[in-house]
N, CA, C and O atoms as a GROMACS GRO file, in nm:
protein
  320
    1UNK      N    1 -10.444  -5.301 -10.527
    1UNK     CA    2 -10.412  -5.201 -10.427
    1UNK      C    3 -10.495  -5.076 -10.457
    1UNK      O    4 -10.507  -5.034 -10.572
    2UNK      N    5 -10.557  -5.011 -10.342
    2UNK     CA    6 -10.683  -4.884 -10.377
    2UNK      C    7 -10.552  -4.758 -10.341
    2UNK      O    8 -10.478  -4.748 -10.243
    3UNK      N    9 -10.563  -4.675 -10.463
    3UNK     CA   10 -10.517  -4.553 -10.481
    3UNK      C   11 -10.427  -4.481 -10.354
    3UNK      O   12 -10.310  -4.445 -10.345
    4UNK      N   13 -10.547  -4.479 -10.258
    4UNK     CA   14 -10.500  -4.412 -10.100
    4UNK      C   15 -10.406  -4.500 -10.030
    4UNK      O   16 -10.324  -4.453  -9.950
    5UNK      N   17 -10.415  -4.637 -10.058
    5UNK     CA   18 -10.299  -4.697 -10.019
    5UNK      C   19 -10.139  -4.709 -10.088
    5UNK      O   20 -10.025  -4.706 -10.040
    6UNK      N   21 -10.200  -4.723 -10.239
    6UNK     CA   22 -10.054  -4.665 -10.295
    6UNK      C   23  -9.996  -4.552 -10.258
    6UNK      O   24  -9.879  -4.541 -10.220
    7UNK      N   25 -10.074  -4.466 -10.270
    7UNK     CA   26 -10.059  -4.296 -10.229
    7UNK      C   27  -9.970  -4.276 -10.076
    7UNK      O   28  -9.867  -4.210 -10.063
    8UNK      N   29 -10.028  -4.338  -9.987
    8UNK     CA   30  -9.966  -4.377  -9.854
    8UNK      C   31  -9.754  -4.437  -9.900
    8UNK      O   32  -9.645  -4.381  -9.888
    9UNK      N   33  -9.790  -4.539  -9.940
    9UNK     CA   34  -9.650  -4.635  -9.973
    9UNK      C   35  -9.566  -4.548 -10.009
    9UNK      O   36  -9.466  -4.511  -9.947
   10UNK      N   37  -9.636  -4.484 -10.195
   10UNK     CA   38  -9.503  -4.333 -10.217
   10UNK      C   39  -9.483  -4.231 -10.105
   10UNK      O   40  -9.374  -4.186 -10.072
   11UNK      N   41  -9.610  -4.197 -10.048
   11UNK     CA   42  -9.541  -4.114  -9.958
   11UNK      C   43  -9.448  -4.129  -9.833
   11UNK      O   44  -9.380  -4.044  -9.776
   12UNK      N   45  -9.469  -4.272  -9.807
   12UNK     CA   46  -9.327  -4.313  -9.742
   12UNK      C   47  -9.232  -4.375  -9.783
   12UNK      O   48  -9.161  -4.441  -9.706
   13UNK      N   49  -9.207  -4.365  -9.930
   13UNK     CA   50  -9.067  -4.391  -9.981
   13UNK      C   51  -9.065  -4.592  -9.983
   13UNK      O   52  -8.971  -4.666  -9.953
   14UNK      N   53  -9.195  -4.628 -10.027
   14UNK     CA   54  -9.176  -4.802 -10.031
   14UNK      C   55  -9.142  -4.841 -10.147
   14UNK      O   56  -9.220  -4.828 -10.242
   15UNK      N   57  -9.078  -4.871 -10.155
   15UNK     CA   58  -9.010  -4.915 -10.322
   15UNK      C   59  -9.097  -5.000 -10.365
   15UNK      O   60  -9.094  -5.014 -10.487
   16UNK      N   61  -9.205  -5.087 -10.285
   16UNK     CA   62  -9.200  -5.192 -10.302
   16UNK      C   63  -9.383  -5.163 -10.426
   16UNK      O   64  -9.448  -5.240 -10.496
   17UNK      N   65  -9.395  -5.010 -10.390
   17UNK     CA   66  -9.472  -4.980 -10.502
   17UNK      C   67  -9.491  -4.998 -10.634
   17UNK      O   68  -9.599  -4.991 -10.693
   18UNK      N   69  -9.348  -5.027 -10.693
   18UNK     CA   70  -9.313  -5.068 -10.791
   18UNK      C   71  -9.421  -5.187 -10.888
   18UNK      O   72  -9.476  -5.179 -10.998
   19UNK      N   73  -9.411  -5.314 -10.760
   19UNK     CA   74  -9.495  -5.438 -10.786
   19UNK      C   75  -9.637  -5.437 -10.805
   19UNK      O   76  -9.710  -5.534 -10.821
   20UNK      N   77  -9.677  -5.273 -10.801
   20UNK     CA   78  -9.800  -5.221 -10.802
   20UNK      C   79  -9.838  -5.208 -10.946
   20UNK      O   80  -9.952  -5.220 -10.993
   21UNK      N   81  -9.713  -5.179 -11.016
   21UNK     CA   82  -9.716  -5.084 -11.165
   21UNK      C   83  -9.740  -5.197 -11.290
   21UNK      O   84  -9.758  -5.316 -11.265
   22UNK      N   85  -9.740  -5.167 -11.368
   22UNK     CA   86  -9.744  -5.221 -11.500
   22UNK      C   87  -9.687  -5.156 -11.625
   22UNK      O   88  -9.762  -5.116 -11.713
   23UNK      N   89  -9.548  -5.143 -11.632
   23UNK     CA   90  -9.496  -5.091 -11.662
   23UNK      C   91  -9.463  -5.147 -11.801
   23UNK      O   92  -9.377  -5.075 -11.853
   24UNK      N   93  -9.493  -5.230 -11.864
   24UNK     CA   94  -9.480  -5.329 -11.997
   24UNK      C   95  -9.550  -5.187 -12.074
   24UNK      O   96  -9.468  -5.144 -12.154
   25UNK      N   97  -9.652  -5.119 -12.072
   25UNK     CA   98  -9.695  -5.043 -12.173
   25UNK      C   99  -9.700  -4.915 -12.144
   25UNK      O  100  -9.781  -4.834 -12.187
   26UNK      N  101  -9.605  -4.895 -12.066
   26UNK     CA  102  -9.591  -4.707 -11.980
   26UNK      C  103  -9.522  -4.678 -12.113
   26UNK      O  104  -9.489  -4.764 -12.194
   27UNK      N  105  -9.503  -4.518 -12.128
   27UNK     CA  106  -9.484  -4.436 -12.241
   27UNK      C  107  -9.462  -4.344 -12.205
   27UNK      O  108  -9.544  -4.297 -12.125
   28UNK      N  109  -9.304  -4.237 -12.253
   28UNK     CA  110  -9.345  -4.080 -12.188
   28UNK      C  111  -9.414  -4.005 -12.306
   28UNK      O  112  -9.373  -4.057 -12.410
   29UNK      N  113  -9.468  -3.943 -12.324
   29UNK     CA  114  -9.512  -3.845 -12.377
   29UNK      C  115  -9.459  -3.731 -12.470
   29UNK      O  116  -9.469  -3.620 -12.417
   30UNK      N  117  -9.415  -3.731 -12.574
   30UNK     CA  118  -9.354  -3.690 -12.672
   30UNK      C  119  -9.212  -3.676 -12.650
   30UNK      O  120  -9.145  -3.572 -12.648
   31UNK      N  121  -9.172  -3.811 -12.631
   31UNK     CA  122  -9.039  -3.874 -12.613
   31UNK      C  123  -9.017  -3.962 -12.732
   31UNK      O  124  -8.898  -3.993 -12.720
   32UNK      N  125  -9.053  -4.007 -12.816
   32UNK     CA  126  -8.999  -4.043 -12.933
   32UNK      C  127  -8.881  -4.033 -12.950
   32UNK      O  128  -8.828  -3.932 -12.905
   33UNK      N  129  -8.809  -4.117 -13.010
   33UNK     CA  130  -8.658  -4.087 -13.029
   33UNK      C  131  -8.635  -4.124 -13.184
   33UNK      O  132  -8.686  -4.201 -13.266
   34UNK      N  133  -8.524  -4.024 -13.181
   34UNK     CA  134  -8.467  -4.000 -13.358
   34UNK      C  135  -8.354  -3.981 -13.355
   34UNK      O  136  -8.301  -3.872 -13.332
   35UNK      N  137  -8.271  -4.131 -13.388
   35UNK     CA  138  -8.100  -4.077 -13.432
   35UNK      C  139  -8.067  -3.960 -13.496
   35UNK      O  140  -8.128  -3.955 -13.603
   36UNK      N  141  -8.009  -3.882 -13.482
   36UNK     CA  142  -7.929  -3.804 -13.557
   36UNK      C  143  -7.781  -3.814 -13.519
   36UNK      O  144  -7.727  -3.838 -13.412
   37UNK      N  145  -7.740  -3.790 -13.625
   37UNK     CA  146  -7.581  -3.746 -13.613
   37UNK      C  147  -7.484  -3.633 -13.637
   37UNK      O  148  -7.456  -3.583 -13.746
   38UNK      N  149  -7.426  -3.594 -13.488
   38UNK     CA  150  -7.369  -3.451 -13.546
   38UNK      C  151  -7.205  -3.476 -13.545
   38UNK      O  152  -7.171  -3.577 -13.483
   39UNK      N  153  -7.116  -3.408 -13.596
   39UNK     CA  154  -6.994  -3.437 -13.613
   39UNK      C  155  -6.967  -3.303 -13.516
   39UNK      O  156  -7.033  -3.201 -13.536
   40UNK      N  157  -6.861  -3.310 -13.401
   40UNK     CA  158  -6.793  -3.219 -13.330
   40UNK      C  159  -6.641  -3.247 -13.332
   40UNK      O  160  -6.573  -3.349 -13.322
   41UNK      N  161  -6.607  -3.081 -13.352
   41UNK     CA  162  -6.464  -3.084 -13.319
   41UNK      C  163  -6.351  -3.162 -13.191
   41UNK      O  164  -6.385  -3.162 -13.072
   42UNK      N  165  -6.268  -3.200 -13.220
   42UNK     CA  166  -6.209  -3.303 -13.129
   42UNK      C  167  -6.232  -3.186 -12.974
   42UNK      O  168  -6.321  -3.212 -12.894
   43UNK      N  169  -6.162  -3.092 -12.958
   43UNK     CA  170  -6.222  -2.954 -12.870
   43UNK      C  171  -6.314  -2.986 -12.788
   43UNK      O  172  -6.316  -3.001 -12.666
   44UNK      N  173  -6.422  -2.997 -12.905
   44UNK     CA  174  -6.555  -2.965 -12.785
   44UNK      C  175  -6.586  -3.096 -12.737
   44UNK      O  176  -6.644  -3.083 -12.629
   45UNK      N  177  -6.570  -3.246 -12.775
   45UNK     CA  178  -6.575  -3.322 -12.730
   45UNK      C  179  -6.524  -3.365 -12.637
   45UNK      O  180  -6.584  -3.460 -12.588
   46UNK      N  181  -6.410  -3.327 -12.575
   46UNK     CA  182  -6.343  -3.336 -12.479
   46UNK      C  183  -6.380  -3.212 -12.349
   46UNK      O  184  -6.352  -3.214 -12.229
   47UNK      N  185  -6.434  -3.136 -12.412
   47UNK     CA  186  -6.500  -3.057 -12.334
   47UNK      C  187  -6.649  -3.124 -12.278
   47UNK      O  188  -6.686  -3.142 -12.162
   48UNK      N  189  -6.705  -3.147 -12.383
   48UNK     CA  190  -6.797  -3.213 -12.360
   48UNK      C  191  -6.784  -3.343 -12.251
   48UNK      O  192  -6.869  -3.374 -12.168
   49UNK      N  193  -6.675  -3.399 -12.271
   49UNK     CA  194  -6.691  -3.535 -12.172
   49UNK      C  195  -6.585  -3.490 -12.013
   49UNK      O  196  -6.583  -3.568 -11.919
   50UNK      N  197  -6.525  -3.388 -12.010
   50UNK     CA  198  -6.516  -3.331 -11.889
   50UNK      C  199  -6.613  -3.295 -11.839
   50UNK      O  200  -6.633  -3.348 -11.730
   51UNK      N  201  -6.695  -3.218 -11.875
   51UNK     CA  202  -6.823  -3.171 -11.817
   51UNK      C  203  -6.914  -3.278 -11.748
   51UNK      O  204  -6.944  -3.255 -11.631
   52UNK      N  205  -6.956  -3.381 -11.802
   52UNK     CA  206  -7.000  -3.468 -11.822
   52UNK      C  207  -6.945  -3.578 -11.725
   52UNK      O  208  -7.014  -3.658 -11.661
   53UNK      N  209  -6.852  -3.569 -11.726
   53UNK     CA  210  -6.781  -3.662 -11.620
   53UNK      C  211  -6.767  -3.586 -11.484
   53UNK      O  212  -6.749  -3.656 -11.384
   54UNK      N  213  -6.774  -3.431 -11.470
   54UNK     CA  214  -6.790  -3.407 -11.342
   54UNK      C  215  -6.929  -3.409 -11.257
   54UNK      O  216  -6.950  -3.434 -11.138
   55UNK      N  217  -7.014  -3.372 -11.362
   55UNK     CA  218  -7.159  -3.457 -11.330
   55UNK      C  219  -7.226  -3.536 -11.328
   55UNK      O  220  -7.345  -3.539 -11.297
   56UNK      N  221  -7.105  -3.676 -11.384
   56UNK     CA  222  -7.152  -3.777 -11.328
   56UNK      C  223  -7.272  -3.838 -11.460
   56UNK      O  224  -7.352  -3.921 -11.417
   57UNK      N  225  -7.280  -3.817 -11.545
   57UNK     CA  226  -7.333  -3.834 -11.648
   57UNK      C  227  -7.269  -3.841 -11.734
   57UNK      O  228  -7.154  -3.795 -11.731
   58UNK      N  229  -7.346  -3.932 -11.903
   58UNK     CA  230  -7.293  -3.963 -12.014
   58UNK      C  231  -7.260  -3.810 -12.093
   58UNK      O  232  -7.296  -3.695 -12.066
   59UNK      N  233  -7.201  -3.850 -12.170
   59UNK     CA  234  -7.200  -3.749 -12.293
   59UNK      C  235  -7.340  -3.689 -12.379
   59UNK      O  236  -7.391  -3.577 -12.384
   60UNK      N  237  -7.374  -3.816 -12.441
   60UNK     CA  238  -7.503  -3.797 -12.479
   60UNK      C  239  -7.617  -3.724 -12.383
   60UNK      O  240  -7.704  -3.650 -12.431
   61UNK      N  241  -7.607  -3.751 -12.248
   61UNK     CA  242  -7.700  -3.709 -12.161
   61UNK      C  243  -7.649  -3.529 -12.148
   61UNK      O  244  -7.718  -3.456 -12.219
   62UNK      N  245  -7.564  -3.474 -12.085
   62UNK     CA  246  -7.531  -3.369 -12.110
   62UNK      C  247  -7.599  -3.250 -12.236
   62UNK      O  248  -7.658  -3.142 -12.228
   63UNK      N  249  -7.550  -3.348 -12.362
   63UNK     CA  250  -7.563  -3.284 -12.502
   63UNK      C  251  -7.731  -3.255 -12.478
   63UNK      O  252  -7.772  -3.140 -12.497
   64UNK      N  253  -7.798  -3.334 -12.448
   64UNK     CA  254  -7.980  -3.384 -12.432
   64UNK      C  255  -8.014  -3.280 -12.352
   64UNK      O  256  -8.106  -3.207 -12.389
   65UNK      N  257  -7.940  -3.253 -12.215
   65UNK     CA  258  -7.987  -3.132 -12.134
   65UNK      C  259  -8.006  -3.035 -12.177
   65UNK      O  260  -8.109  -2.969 -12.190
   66UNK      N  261  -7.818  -3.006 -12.228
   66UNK     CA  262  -7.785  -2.841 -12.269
   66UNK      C  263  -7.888  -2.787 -12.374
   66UNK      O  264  -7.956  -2.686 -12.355
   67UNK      N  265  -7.891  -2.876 -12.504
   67UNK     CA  266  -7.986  -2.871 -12.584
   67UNK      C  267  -8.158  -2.824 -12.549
   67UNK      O  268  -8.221  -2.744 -12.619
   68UNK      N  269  -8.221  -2.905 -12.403
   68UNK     CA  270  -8.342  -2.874 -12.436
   68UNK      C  271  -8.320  -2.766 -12.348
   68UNK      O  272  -8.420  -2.693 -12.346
   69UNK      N  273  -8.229  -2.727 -12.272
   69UNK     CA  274  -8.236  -2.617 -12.176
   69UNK      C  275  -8.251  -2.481 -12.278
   69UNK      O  276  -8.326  -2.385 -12.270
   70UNK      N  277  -8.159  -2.512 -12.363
   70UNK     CA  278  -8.153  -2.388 -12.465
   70UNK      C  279  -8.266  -2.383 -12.571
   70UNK      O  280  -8.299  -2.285 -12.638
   71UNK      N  281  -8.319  -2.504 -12.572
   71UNK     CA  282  -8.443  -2.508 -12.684
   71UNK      C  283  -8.589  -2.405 -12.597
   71UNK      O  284  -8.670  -2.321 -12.636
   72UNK      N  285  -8.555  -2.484 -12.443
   72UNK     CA  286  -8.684  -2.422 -12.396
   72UNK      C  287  -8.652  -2.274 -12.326
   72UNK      O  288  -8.748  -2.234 -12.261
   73UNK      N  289  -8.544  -2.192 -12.327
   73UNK     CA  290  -8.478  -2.084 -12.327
   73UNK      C  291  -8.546  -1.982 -12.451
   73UNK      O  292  -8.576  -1.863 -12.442
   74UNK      N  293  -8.557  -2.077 -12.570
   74UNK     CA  294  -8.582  -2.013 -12.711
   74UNK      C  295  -8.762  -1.992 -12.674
   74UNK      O  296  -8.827  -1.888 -12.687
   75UNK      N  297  -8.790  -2.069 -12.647
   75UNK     CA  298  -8.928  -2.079 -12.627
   75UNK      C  299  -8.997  -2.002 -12.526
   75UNK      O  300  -9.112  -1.960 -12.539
   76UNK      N  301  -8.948  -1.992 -12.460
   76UNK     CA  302  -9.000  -1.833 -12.342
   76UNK      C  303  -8.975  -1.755 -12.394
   76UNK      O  304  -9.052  -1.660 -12.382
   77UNK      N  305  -8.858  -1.735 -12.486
   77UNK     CA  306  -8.821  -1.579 -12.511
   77UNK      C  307  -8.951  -1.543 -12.572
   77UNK      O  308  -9.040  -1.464 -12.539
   78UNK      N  309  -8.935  -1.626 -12.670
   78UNK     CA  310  -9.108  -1.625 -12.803
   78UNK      C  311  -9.226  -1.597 -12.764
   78UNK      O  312  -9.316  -1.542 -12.828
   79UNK      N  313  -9.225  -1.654 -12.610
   79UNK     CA  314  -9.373  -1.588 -12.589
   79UNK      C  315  -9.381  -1.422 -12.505
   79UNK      O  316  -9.476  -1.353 -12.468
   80UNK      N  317  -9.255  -1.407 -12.500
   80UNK     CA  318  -9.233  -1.283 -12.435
   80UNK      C  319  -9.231  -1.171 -12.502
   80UNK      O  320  -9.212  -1.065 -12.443
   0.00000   0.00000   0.00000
């Protein structure tokens, strides 16, 4: 499939673009992943999974947001 025709398909929403991809060796880009483990108070965990459950998302996913929201919060300040 030539570029301008894929280009066409996404821009009308064809799913069927998909069958286009090759996705066996796609990668994001300093997405690496590293267990860690943090221990939280019974509190915030339940806070945590209210939150989380009103948006319709995991726990872990939440924690992943708040985190880089505030990581990249830290990181503007720094260049400011």
């Amino acid at each position: 499939m030539k570029a301008k025709e894929f280009d066409e398909k996404f821009d009308a929403g064809d799913a069927s673009i998909m069958d286009a991809l090759d996705l066996s060796k796609a990668k994001r880009s300093m997405q690496k992943q590293r267990r860690v483990n943090v221990d939280f108070p019974n509190w915030m965990v339940e806070s945590l999974d209210k939150e989380a459950s009103r948006v319709g998302v995991t726990r872990q996913s939440i924690i992943k947001v708040w985190l880089a929201e505030r990581l990249e919060a830290l990181a503007v300040d720094k260049t400011n």
